[in-house]
C-alpha positions as CSV (number, residue, x, y, z in Angstrom):
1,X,-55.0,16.2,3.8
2,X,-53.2,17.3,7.2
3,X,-52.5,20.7,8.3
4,X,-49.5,22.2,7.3
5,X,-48.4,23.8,10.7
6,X,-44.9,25.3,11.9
7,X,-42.7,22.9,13.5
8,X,-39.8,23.4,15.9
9,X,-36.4,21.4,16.3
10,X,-36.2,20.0,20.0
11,X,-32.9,20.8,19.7
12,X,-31.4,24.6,19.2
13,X,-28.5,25.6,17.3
14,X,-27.0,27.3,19.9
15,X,-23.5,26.0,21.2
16,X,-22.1,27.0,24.6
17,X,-18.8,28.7,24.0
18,X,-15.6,26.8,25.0
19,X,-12.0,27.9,25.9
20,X,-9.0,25.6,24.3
21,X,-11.5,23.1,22.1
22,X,-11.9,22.0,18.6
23,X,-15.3,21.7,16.8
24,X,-16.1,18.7,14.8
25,X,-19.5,18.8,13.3
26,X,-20.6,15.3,11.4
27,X,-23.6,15.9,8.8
28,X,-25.5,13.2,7.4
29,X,-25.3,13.0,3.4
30,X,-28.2,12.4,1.1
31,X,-31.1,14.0,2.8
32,X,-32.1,15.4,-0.8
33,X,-33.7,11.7,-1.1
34,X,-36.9,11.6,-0.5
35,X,-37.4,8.3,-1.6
36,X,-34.5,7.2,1.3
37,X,-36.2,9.5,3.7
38,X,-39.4,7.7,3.2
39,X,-38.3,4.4,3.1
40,X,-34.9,2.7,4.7
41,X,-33.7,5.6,6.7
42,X,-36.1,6.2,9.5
43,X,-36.1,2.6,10.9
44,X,-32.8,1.3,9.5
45,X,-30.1,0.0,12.4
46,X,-27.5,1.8,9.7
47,X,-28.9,5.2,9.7
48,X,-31.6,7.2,12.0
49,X,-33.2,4.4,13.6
50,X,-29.4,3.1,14.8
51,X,-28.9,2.4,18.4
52,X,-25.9,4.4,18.4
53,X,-28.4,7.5,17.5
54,X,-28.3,9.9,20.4
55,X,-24.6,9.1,21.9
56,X,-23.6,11.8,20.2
57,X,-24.2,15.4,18.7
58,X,-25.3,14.4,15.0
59,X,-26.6,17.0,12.0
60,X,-28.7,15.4,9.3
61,X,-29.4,17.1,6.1
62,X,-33.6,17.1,5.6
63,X,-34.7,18.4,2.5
64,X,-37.9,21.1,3.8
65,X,-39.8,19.8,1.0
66,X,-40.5,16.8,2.8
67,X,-42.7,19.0,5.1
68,X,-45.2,19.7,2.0
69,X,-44.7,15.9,0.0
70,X,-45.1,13.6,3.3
71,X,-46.0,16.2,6.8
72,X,-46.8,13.6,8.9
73,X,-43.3,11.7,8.3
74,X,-41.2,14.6,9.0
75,X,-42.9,15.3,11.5
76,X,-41.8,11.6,13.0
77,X,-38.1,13.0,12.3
78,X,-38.6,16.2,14.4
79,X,-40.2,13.9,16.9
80,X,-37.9,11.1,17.4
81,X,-35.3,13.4,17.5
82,X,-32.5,13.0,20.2
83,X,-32.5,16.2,23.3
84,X,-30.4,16.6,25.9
85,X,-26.6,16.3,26.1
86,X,-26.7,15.2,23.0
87,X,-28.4,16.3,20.1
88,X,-29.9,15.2,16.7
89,X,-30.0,18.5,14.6
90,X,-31.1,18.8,10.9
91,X,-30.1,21.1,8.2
92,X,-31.5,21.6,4.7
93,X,-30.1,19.0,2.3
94,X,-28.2,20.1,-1.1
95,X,-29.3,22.8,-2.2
96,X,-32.1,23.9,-0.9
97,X,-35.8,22.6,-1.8
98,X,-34.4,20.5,-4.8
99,X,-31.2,19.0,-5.7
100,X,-29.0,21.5,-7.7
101,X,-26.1,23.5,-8.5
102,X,-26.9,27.6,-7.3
103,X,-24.4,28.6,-9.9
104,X,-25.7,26.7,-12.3
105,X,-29.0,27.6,-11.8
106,X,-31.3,29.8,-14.0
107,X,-30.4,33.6,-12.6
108,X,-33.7,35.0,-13.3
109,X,-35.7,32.0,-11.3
110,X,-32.9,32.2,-8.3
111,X,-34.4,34.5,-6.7
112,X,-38.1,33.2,-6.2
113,X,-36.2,29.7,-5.6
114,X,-34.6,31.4,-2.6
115,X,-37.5,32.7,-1.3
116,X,-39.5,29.8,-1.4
117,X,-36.7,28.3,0.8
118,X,-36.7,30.8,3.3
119,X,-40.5,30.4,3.9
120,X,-40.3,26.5,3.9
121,X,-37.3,26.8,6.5
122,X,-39.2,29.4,9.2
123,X,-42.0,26.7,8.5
124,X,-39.4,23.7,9.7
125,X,-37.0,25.6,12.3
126,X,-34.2,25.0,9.7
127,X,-31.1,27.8,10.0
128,X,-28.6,26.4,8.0
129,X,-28.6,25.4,3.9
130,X,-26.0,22.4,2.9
131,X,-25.1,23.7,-1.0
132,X,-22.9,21.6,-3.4
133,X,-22.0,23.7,-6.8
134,X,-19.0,23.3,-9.0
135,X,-15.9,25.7,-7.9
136,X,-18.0,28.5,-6.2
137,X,-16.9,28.3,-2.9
138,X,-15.6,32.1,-3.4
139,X,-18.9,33.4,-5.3
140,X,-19.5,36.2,-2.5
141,X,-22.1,37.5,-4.8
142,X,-24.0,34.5,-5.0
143,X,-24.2,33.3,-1.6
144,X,-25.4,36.7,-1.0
145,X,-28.4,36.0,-2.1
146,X,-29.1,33.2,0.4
147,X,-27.7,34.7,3.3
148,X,-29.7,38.0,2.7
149,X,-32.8,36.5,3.7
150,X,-33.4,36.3,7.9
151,X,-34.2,32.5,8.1
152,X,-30.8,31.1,6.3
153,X,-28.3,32.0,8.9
154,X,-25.0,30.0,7.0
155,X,-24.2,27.8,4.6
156,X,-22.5,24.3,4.7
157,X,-20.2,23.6,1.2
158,X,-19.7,20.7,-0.6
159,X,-17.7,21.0,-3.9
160,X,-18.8,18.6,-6.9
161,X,-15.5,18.2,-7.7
162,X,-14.7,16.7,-4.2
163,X,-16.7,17.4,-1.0
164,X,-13.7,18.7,0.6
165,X,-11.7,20.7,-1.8
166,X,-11.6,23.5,0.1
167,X,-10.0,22.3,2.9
168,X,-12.4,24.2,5.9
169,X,-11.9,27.4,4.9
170,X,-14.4,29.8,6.3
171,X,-15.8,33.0,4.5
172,X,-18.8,35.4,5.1
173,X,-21.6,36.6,3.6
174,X,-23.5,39.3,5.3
175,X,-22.0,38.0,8.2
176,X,-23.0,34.8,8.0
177,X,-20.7,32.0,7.9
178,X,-20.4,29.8,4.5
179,X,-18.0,26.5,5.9
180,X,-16.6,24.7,3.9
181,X,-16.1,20.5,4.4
182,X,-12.8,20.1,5.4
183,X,-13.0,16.1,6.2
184,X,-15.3,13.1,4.3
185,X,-16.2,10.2,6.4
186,X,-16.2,8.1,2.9
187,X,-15.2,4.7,2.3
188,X,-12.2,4.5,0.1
189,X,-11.5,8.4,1.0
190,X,-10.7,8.9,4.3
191,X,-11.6,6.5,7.4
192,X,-12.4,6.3,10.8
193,X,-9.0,6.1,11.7
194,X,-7.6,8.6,9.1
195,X,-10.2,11.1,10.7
196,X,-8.8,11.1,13.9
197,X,-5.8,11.1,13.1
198,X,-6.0,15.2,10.9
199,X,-8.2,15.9,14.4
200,X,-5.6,14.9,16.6
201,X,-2.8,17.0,14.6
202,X,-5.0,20.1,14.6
203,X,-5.4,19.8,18.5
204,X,-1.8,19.4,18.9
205,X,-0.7,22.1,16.9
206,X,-2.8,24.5,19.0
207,X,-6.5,24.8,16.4
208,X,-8.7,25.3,19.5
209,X,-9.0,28.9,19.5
210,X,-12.6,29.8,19.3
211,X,-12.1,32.8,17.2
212,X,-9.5,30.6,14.7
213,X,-11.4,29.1,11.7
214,X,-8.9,26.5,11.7
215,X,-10.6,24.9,14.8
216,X,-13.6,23.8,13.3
217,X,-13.9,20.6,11.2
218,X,-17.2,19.8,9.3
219,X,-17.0,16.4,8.3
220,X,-19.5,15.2,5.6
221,X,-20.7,11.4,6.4
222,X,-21.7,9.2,3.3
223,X,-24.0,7.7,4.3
224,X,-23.8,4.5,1.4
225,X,-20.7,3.6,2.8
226,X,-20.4,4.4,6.6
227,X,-23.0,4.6,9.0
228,X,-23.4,6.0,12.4
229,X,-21.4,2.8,13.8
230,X,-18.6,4.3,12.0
231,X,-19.2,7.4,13.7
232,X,-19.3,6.0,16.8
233,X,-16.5,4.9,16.2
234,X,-15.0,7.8,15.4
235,X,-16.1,9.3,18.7
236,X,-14.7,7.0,21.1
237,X,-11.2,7.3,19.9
238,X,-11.6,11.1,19.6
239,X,-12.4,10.5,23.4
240,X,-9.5,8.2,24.4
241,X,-6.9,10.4,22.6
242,X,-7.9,13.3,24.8
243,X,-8.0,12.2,27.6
């Protein structure tokens, strides 16, 4: 057995405040699978062990659990982890310890579920929960009961129906922000090209305003059918159009 003790993110979530900019955040999908996480991912020229890793700010979605099932692995995740002027960052995965739908969910075992997830996320230096439920982007009441607790500090959401139904749109909870994914890096959905192309419109029609929710994108990568080459990608012409 190994010991079970804290660990903390190289990088922090903290973001230096910018004048006239536009936020584009790219999380990782499928970090619920454990099975990928302990397999294909960590060395895979596709995923976290591509060369591309560490040109750019990343998120990856990393389900806690993993800390308990296989310690010594994601402590290799935490460890490899890009720092510096660019930054890997990881998030809890959908929806929490365990695949599943909040709403959905048996109301009389939410609770302790929640709780267990706060104390597995102080454990991990996790802040932010990616959740994916059924139409309950504007359940107030619901995401209540995660942002109540003082180590889940906002909410990434991803609609069954389709990631991005909700366009971006930002509410609150207890003052904590729940974003929703406004853009899918998805094969057959929306490309490379097709990305930068709803960036590019928002910049030019003036959504850099920090305190505007319209000038933040979260954009969900699928991870079975792009890779960070594709974000890379996506990058560099983000780069040459605003210049």
């Amino acid at each position: 057995a190994f010991p079970s003790s804290p660990m903390a993110q190289k990088s922090s979530s903290n973001i230096t405040n910018k004048k006239n900019v536009h936020y584009v955040t790219f999380i990782m999908s499928d970090g619920d699978n454990q099975q990928w996480n302990l397999g294909t991912n960590y060395g895979s020229p596709k995923w976290y062990g591509s060369p591309y890793r560490g040109n750019f700010n990343l998120g990856w979605s990393l389900s806690p659990s993993l800390y308990y099932l296989a310690p010594t692995v994601f402590n290799l995740y935490y460890k490899s982890a890009s720092h510096g002027s660019t930054n890997d960052y990881f998030i809890v995965s959908p929806s929490g310890n365990g695949y599943m739908y909040p709403s959905k969910y048996d109301k009389n075992a939410l609770g302790a579920y929640i709780n267990t997830l706060d104390d597995y996320m102080k454990k991990v230096d996790e802040k932010y929960v990616a959740i994916i439920d059924d139409s309950s982007f504007y359940n107030n009441k619901l995401w209540d009961n995660f942002t109540a607790k003082p180590n889940i500090q906002g909410l990434f959401y991803l609609d069954y129906r389709k990631h991005n139904n909700y366009h971006g749109e930002i509410i609150w909870s207890n003052n904590k922000p729940i974003v929703s994914c406004r853009d899918l890096l998805w094969n057959n959905l929306e490309s490379e090209d097709e990305l930068v192309k709803n960036i590019n419109k928002r910049i030019n029609s003036g959504e850099t305003d920090i305190h505007n929710p319209n000038s933040y994108t979260f954009v969900y990568v699928h991870v079975w059918s792009k890779n960070l080459n594709n974000i890379e990608d996506t990058v560099n012409k983000l780069k040459k159009i605003l210049k």
